[in-house]
LOLOTOR-409321 format. One line per field, with one value per residue: residue in three letters; chain; x, y, z of N, C-alpha, C in turn. Coordinates in Angstrom, 1 decimal, m for minus. Layout:
BEGIN
residu: c(ALA/...) $
chaine: c(A/...) $
n.c1: c(X/...) $
n.c2: c(Y/...) $
n.c3: c(Z/...) $
ca.c1: c(X/...) $
ca.c2: c(Y/...) $
ca.c3: c(Z/...) $
c.c1: c(X/...) $
c.c2: c(Y/...) $
c.c3: c(Z/...) $
! end
This chain:
BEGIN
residu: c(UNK/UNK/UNK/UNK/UNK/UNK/UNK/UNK/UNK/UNK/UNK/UNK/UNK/UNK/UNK/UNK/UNK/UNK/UNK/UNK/UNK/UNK/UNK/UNK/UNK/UNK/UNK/UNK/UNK/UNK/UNK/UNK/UNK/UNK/UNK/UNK/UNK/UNK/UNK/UNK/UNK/UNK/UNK/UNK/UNK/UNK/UNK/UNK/UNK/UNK/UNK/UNK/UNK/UNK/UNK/UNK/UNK/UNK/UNK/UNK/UNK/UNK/UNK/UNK/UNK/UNK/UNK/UNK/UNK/UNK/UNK/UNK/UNK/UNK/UNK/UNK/UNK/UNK/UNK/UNK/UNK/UNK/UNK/UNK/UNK/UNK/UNK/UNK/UNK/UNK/UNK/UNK/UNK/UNK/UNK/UNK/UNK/UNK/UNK/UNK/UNK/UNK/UNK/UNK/UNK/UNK/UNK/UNK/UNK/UNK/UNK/UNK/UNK/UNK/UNK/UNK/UNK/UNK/UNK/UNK/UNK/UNK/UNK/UNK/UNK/UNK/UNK/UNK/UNK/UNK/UNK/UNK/UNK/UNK/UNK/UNK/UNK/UNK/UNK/UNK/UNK/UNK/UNK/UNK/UNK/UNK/UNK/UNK/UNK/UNK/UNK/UNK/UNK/UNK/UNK/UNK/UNK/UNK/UNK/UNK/UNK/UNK/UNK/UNK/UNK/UNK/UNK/UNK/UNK/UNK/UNK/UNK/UNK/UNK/UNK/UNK/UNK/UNK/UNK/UNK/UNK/UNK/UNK/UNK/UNK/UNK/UNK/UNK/UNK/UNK/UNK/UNK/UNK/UNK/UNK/UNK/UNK/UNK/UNK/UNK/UNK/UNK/UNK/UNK/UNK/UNK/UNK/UNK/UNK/UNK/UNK/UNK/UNK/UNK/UNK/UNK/UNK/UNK/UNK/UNK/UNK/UNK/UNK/UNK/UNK/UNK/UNK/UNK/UNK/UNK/UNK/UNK/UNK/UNK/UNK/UNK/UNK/UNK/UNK/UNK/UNK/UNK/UNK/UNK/UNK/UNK/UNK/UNK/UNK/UNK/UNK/UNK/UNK/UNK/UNK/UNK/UNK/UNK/UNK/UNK/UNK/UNK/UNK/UNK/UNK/UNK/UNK/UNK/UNK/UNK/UNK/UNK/UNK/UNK/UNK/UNK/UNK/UNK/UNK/UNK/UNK) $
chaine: c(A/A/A/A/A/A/A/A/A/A/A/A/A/A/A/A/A/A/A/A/A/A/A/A/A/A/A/A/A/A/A/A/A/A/A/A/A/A/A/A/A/A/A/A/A/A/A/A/A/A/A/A/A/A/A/A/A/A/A/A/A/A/A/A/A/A/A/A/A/A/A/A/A/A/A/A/A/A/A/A/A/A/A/A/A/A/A/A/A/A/A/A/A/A/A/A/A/A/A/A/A/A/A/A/A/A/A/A/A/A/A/A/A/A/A/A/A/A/A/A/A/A/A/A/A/A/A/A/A/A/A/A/A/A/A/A/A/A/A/A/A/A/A/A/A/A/A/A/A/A/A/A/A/A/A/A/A/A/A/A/A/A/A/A/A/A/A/A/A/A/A/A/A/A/A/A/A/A/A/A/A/A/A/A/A/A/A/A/A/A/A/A/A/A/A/A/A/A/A/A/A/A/A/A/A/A/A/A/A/A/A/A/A/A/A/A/A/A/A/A/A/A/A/A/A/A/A/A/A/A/A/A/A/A/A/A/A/A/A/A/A/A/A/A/A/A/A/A/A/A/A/A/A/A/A/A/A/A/A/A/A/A/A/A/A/A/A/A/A/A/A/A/A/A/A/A/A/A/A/A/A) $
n.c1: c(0.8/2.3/1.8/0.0/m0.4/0.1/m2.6/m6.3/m7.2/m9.5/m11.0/m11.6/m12.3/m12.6/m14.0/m15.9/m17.0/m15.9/m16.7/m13.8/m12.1/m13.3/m12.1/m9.7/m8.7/m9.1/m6.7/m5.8/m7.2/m5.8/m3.4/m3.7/m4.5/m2.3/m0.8/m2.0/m3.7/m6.1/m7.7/m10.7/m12.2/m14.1/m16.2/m17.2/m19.4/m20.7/m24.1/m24.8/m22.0/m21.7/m21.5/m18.9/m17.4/m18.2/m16.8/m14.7/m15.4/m15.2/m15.6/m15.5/m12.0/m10.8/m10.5/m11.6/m12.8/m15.3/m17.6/m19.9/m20.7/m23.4/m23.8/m25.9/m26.3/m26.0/m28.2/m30.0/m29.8/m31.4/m34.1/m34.0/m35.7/m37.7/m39.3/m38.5/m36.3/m34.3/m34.9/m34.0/m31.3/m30.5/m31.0/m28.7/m26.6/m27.2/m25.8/m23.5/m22.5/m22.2/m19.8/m17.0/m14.1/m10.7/m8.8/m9.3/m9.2/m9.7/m9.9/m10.2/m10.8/m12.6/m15.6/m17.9/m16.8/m15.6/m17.4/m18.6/m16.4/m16.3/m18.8/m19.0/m18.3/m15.5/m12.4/m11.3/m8.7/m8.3/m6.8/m7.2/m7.2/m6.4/m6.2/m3.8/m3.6/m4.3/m4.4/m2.7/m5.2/m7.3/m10.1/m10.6/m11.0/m9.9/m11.3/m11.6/m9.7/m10.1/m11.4/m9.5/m7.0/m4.7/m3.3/m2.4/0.8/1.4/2.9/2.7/1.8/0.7/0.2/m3.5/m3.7/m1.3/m1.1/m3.4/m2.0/0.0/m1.5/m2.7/m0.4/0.5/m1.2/m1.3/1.3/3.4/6.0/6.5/5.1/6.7/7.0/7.8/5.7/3.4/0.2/m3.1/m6.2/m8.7/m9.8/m7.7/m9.5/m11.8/m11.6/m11.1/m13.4/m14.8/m16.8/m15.9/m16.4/m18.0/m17.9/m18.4/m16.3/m14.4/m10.8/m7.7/m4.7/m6.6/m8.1/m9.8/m11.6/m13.1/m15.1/m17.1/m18.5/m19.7/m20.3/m20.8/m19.2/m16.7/m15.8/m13.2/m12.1/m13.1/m11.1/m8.7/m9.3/m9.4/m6.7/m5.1/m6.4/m5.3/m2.4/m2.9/m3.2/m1.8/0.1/m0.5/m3.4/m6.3/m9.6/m11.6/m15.0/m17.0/m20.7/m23.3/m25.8/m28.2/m26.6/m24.4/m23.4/m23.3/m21.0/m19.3/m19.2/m18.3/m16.0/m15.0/m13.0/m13.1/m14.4/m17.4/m19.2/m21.7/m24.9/m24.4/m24.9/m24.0/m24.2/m24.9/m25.6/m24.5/m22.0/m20.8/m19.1/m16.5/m15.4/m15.1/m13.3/m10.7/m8.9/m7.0/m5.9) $
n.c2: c(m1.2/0.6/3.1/4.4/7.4/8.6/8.9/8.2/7.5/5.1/4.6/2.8/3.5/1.0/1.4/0.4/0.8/1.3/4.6/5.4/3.8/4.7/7.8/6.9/6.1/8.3/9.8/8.3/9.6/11.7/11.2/9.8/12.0/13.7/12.5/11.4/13.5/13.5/11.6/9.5/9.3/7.4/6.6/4.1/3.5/3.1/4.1/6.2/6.9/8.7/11.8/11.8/11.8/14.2/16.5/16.2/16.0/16.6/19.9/23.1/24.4/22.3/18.7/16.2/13.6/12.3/10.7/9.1/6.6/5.2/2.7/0.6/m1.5/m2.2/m1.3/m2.8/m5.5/m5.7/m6.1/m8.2/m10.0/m8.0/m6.6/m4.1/m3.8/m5.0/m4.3/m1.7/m2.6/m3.7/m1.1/0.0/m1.5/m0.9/1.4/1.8/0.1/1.7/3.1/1.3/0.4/1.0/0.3/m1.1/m0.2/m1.8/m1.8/m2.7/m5.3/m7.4/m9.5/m9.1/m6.1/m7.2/m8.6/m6.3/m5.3/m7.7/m7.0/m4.6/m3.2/m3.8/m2.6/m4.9/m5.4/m4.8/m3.8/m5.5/m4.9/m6.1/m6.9/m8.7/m10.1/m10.4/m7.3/m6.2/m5.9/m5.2/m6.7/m9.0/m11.1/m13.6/m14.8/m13.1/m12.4/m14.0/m13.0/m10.5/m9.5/m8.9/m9.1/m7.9/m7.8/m6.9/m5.5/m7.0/m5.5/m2.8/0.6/1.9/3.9/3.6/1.1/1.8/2.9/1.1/m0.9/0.6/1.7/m0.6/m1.6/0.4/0.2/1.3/3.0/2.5/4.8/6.9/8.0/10.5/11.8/13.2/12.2/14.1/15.4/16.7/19.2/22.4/24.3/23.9/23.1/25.5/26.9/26.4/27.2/28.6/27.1/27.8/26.5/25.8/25.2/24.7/24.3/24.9/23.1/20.3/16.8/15.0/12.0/9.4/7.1/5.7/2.8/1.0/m1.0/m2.9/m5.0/m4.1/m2.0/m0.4/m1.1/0.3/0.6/0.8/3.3/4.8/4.7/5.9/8.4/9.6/9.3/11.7/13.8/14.0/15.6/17.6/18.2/19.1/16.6/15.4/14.1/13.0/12.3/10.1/9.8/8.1/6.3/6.1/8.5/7.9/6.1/8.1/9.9/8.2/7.6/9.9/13.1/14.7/17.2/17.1/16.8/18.7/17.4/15.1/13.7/11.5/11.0/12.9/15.9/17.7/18.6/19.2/22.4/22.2/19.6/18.7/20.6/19.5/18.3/20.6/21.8) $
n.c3: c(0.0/0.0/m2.2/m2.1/m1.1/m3.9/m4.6/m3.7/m1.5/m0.1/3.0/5.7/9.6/11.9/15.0/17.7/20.0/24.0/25.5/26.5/24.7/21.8/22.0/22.4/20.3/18.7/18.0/15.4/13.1/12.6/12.4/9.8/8.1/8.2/6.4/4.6/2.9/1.1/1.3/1.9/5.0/6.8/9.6/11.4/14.2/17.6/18.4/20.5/20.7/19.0/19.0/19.8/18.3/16.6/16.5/15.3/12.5/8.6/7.1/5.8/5.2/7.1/7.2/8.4/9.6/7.2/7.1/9.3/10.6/12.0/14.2/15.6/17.7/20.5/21.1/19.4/20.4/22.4/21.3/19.5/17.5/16.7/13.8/13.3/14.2/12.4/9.8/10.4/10.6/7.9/7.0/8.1/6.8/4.0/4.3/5.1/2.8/1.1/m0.4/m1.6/0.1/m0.1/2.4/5.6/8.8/11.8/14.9/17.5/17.9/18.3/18.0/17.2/15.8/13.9/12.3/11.3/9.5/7.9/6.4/5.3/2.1/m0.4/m2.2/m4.6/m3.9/m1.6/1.9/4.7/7.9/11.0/15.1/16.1/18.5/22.3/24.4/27.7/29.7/28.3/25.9/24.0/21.1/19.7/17.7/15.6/13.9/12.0/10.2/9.3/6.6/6.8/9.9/12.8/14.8/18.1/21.0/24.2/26.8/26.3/25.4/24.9/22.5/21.3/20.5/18.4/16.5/15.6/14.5/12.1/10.8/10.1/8.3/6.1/5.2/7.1/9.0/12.3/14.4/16.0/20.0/19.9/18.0/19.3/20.1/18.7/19.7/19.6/17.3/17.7/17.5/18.0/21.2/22.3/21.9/23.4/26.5/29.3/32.5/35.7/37.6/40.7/43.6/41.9/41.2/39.6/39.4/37.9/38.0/36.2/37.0/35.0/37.0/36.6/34.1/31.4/31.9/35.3/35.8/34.8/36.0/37.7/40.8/43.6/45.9/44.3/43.2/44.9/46.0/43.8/43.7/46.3/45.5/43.3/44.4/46.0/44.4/43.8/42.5/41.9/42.6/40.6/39.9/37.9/37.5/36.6/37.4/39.9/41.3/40.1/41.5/44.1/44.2/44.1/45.7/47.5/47.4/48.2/48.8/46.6/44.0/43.6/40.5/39.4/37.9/35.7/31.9/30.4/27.7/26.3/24.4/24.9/27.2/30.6/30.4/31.9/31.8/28.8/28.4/30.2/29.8/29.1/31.4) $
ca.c1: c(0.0/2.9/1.4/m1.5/m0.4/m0.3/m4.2/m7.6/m7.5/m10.8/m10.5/m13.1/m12.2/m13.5/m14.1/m17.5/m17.1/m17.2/m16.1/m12.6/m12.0/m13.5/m11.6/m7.8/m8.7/m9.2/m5.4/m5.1/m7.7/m4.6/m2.0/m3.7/m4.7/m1.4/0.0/m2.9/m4.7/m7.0/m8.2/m12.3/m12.3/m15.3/m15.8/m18.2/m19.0/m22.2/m24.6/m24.5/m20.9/m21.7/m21.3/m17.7/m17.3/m18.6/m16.2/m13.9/m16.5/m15.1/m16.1/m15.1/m11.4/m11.0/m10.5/m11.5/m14.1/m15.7/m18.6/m20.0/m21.9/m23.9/m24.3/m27.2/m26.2/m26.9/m29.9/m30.9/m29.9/m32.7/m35.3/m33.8/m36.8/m38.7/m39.3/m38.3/m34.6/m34.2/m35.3/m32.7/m29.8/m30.1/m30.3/m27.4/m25.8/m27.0/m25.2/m22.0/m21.8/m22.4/m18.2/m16.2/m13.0/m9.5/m8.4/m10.4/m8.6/m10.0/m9.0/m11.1/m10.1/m13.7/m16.4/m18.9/m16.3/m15.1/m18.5/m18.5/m15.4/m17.1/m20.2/m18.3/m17.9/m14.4/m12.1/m11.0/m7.5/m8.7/m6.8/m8.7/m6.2/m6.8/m5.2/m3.3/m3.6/m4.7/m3.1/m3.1/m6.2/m8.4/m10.9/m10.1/m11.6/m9.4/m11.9/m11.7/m8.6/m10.5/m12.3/m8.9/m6.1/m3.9/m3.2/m0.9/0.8/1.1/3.4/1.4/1.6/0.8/m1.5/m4.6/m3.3/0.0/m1.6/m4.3/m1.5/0.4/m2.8/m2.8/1.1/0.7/m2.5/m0.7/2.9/4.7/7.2/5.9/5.7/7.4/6.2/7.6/4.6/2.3/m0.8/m3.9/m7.8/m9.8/m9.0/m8.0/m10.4/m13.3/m11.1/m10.9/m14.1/m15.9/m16.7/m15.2/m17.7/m18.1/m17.9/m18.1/m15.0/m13.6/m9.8/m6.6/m5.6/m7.7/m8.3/m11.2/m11.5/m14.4/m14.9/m18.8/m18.4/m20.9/m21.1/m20.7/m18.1/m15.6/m15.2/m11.9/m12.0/m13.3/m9.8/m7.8/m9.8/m8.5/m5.2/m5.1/m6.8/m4.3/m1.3/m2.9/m3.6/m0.2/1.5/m1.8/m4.4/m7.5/m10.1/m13.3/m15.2/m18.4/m21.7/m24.8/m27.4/m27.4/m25.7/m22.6/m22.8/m23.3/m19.7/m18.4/m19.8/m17.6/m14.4/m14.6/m12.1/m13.1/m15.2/m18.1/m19.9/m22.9/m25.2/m23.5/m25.3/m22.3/m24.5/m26.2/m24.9/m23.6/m21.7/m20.9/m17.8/m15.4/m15.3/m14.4/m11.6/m10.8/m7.3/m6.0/m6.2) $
ca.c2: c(0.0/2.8/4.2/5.5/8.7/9.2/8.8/9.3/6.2/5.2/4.6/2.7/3.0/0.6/1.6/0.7/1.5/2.1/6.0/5.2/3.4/5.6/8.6/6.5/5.9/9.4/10.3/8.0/10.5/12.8/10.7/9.4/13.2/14.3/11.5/11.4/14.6/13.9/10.0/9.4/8.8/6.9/5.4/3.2/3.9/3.2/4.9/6.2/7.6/9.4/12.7/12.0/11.9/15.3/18.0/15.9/16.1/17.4/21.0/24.1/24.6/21.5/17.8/15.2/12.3/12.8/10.6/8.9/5.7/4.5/1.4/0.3/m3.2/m2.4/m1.0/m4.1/m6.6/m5.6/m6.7/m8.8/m10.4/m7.1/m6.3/m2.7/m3.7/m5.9/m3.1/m0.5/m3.5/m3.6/0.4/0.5/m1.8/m0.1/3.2/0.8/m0.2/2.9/3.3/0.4/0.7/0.6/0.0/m1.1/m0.5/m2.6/m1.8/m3.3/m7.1/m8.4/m10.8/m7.3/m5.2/m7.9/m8.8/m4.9/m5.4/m8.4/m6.2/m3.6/m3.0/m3.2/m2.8/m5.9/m5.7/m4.0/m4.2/m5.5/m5.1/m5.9/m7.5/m10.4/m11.0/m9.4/m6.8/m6.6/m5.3/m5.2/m7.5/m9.3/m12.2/m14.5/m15.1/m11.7/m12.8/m14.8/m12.3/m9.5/m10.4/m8.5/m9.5/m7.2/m8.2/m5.8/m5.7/m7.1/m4.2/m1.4/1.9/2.2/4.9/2.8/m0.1/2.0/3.6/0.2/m1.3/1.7/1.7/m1.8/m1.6/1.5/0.2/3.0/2.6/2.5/6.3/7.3/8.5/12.2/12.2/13.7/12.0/14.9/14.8/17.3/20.6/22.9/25.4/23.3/23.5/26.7/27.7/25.9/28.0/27.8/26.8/28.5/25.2/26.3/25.0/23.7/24.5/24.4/21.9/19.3/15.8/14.1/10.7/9.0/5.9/5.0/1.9/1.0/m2.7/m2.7/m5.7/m3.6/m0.9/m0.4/m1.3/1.5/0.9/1.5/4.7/5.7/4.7/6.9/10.2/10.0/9.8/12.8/14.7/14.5/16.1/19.2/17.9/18.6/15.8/16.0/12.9/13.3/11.0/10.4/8.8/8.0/4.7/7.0/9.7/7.5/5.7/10.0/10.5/7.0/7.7/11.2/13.9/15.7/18.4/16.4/17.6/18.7/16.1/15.2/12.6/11.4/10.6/14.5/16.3/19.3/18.5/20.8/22.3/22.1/18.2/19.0/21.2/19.3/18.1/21.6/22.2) $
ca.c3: c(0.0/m0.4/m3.4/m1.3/m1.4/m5.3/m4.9/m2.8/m0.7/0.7/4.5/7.1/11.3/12.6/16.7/17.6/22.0/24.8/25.6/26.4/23.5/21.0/22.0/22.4/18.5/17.8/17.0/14.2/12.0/12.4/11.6/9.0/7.2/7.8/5.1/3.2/3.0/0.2/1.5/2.5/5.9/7.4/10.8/12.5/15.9/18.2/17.8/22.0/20.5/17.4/19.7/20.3/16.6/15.7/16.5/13.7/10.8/7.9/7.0/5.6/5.9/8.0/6.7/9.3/9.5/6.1/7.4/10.8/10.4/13.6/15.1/17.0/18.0/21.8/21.4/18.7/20.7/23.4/20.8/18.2/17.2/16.2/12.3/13.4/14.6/11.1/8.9/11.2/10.7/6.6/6.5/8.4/6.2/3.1/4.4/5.1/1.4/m0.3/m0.3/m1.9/0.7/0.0/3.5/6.5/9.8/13.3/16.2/19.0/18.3/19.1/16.3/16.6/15.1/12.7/11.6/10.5/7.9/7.1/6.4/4.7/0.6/m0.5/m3.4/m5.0/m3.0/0.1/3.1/6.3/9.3/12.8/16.5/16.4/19.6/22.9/24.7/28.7/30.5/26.8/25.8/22.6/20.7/18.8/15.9/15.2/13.3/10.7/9.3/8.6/5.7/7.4/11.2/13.6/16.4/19.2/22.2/25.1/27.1/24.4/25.5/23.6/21.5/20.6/19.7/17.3/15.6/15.5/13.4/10.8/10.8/9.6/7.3/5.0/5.4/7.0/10.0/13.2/15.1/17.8/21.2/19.8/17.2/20.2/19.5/18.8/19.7/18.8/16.8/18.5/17.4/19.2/22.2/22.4/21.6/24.8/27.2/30.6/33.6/36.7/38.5/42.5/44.1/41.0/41.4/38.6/37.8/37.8/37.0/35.8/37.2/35.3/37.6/35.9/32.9/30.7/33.0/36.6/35.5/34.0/37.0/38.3/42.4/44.5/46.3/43.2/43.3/46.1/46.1/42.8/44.3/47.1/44.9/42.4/45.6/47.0/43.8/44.0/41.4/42.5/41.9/40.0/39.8/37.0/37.5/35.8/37.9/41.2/41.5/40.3/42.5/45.3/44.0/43.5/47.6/48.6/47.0/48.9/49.2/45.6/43.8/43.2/40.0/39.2/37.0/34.2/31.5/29.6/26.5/25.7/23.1/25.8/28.4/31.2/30.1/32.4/31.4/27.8/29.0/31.4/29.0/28.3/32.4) $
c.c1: c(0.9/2.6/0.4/m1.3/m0.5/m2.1/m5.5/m8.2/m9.3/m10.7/m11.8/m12.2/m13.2/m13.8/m15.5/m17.9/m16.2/m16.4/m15.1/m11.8/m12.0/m11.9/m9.7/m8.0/m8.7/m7.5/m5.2/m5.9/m6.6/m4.0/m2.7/m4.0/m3.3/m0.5/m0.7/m4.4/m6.3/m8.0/m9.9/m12.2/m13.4/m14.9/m17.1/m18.3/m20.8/m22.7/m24.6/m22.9/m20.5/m20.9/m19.7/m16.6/m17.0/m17.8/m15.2/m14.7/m15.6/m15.8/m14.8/m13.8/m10.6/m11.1/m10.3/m11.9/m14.5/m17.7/m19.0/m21.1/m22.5/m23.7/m24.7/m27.0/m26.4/m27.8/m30.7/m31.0/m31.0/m34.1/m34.9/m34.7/m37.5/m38.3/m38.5/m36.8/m33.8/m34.2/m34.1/m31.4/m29.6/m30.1/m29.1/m26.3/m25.5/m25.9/m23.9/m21.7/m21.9/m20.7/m17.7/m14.8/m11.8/m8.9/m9.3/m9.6/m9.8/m9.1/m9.2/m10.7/m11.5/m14.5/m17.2/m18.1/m15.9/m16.1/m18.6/m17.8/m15.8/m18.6/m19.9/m18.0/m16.5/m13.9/m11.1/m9.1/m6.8/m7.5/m7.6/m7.4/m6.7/m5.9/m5.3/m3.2/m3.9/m3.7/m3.5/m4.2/m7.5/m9.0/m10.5/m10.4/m11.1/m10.0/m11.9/m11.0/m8.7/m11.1/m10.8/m7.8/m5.1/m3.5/m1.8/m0.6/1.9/1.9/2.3/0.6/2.0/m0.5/m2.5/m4.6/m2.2/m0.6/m2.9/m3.2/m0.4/m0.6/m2.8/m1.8/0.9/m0.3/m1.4/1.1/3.9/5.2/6.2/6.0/5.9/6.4/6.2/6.3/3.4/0.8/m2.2/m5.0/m8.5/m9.2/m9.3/m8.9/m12.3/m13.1/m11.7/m12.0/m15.2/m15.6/m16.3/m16.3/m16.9/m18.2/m17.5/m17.1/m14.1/m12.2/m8.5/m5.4/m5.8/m7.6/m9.4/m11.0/m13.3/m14.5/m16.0/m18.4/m19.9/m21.6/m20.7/m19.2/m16.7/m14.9/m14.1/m12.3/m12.3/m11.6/m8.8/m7.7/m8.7/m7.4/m4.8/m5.0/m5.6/m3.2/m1.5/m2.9/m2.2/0.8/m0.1/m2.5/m5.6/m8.0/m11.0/m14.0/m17.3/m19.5/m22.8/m26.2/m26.6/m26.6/m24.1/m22.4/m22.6/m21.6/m18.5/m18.4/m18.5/m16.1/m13.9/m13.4/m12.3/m14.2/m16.2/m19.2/m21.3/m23.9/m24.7/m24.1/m24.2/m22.7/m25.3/m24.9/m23.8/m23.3/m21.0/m19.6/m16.7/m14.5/m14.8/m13.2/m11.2/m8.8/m6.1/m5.9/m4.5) $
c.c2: c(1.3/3.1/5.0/6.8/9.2/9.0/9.4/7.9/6.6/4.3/4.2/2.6/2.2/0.4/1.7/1.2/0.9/3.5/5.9/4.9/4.0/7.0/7.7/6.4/7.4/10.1/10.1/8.6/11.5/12.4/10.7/10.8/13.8/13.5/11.6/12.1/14.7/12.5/10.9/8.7/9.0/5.8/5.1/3.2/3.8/3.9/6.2/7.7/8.2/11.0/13.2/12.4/13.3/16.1/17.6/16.1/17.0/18.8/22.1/24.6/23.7/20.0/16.9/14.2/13.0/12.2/9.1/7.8/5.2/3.3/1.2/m1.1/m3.2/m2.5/m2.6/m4.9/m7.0/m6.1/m7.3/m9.4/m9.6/m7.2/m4.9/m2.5/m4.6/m5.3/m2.4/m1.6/m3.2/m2.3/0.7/0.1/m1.4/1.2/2.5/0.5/0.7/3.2/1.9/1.0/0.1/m0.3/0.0/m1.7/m0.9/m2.8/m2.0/m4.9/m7.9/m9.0/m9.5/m6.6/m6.0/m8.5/m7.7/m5.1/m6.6/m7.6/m5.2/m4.0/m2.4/m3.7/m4.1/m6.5/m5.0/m5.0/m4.4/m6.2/m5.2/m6.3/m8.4/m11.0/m9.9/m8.4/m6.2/m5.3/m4.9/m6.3/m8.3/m10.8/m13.0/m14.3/m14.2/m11.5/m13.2/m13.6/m10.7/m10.3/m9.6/m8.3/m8.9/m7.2/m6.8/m6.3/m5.9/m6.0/m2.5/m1.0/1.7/3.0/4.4/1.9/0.1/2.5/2.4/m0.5/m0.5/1.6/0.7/m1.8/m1.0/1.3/1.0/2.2/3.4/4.3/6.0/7.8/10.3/12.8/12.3/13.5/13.6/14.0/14.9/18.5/21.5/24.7/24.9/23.5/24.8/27.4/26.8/27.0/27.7/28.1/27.4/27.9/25.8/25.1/24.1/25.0/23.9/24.4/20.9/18.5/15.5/12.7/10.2/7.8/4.9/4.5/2.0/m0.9/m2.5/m3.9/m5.3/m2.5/m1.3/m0.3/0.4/2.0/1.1/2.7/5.6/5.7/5.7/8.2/10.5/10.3/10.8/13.8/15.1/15.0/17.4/19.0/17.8/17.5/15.9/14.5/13.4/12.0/11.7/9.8/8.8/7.3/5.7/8.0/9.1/6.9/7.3/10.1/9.2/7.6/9.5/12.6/14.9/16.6/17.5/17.0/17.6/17.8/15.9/13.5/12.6/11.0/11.9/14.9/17.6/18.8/19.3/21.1/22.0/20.5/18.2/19.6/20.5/18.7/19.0/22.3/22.0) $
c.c3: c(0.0/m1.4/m3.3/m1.9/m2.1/m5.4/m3.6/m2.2/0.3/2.0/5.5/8.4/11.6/14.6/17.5/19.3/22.5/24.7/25.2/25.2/22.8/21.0/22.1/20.9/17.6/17.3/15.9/12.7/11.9/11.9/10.3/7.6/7.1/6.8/3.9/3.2/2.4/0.3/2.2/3.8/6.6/8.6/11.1/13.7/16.7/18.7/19.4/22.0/19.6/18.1/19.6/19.0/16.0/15.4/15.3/12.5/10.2/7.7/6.2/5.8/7.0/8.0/7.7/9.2/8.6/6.3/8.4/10.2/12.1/13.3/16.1/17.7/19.6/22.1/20.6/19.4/21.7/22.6/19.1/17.4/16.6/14.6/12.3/13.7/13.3/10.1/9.2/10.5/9.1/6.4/7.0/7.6/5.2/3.3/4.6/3.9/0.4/m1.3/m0.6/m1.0/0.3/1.5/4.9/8.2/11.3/14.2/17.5/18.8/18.4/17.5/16.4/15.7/14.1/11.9/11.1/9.6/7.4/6.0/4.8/2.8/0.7/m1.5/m3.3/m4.5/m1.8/0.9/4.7/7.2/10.6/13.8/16.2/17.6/20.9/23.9/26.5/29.1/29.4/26.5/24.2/22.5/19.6/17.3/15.5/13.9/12.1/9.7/8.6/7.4/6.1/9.2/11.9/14.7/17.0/20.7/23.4/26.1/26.1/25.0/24.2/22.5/20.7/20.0/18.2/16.5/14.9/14.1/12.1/10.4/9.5/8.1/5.9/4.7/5.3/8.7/11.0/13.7/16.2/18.6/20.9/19.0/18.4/19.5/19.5/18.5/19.3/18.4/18.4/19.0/17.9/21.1/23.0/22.5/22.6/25.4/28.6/31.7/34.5/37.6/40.0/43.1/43.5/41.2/40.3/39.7/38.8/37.3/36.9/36.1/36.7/35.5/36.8/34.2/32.8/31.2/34.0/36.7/35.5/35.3/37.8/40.1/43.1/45.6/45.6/43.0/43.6/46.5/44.6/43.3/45.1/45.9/43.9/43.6/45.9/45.8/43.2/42.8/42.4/41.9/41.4/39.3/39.3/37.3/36.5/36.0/39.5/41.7/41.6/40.5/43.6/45.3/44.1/44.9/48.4/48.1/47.9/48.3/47.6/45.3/43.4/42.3/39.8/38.2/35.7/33.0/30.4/28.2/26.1/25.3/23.6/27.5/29.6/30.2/30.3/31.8/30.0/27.4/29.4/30.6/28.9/30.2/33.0) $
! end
């Protein structure tokens, strides 16, 4: 695939959740515009995390995500049987094959996301890259494996942002980057142009600890917590610990000792601000 560049490569992400996830994937829309300016880049992302999407949209000036496919597969699976979640599943797929793809990067490892590049229209010597294998504290599904023609293995311990740029690296065949290529999130003219909250006894700087998963499974130890806060505390980080129900304020009230924010639903289109800042802090 080095000849990309002489052309207008067509480009799927495939990053379908949860929060976390999503956003460690969002550098590699950078890397990949600063090589190849003029490529169609489309991602897949559920539907819960279209939001996190937006501020990249292409526009005016401004060449990011060109276009945002949902996926409902949480919501489907609650009534798989209906005529109404069957209907939703082939329009989704229609809008998935409108694009014959050159390249179709996977970077979740799991049979959901690899049933998507299964799903997916692509050109007659498409690459379909994913994880060769899993990498510690990440979820990852062997058979995942069957479904790419290009398989990339990944130091076991590899951040979520190394190991997505690791997968692209591999896909486009370019030399790994370094740790100097300072991954970016969002422009920084979205940044900038939040407003700054008036948060009552919010104090710089600040962390954002957000403790609330999308399973009660996946939550990191209330004592991990807190062996955390202490060690951010003792080098003067305030804490700021976001909920969105009561279950996870009542988790925000036990871990103690921080600014405990005001309600915050982590799936609306406006979230306070301070939380959107909360990087450039």
């Amino acid at each position: 695939m080095s000849n990309l560049s002489a052309h207008h490569p067509k480009i799927l992400l495939v990053k379908l959740s949860s929060l976390g996830d999503v956003l460690h994937n969002l550098p590699i829309v950078w890397d990949l515009r600063e090589r190849l300016p003029n490529a169609q880049i489309d991602w897949v992302v559920e539907e819960g995390y279209v939001h996190l999407l937006k501020p990249l949209l292409s526009k005016e000036g401004f060449r990011g995500i060109d276009r945002i496919i949902p996926f409902g597969l949480r919501r489907w699976k609650k009534d798989l049987f209906s005529v109404q979640t069957w209907k939703q599943f082939f329009a989704f797929r229609k809008l998935l094959r409108q694009s014959a793809y050159d390249v179709v990067i996977e970077t979740q490892g799991l049979l959901k996301s690899a049933l998507v590049c299964a799903l997916a229209k692509k050109s007659p010597h498409a690459i379909v890259a994913g994880l060769a294998n899993a990498t510690e504290y990440s979820g990852y599904e062997p058979i995942a494996r069957y479904f790419y023609n290009q398989s990339v293995q990944v130091p076991t311990q590899c951040h979520a942002v190394d190991r997505s740029r690791e997968v692209m690296s591999s896909a486009l065949d370019w030399g790994p980057l370094s740790r100097e290529q300072v991954p970016q999130f969002y422009p920084a003219s979205f940044v900038n142009g939040i407003s700054v909250s008036s948060l009552e006894d919010l104090h710089k700087p600040y962390v954002l600890c957000f403790h609330s998963t999308a399973r009660e499974a996946k939550r990191w130890s209330s004592a991990n917590w807190i062996a955390l806060g202490q060690e951010i505390s003792s080098r003067g980080f305030q804490i700021v610990l976001p909920w969105g129900n009561a279950a996870e304020k009542a988790v925000s009230v036990e871990l103690g000792g921080a600014c405990i924010s005001p309600k915050l639903q982590i799936f609306s289109d406006q979230y306070p601000s301070v939380f959107q800042r909360g990087e450039s802090q």
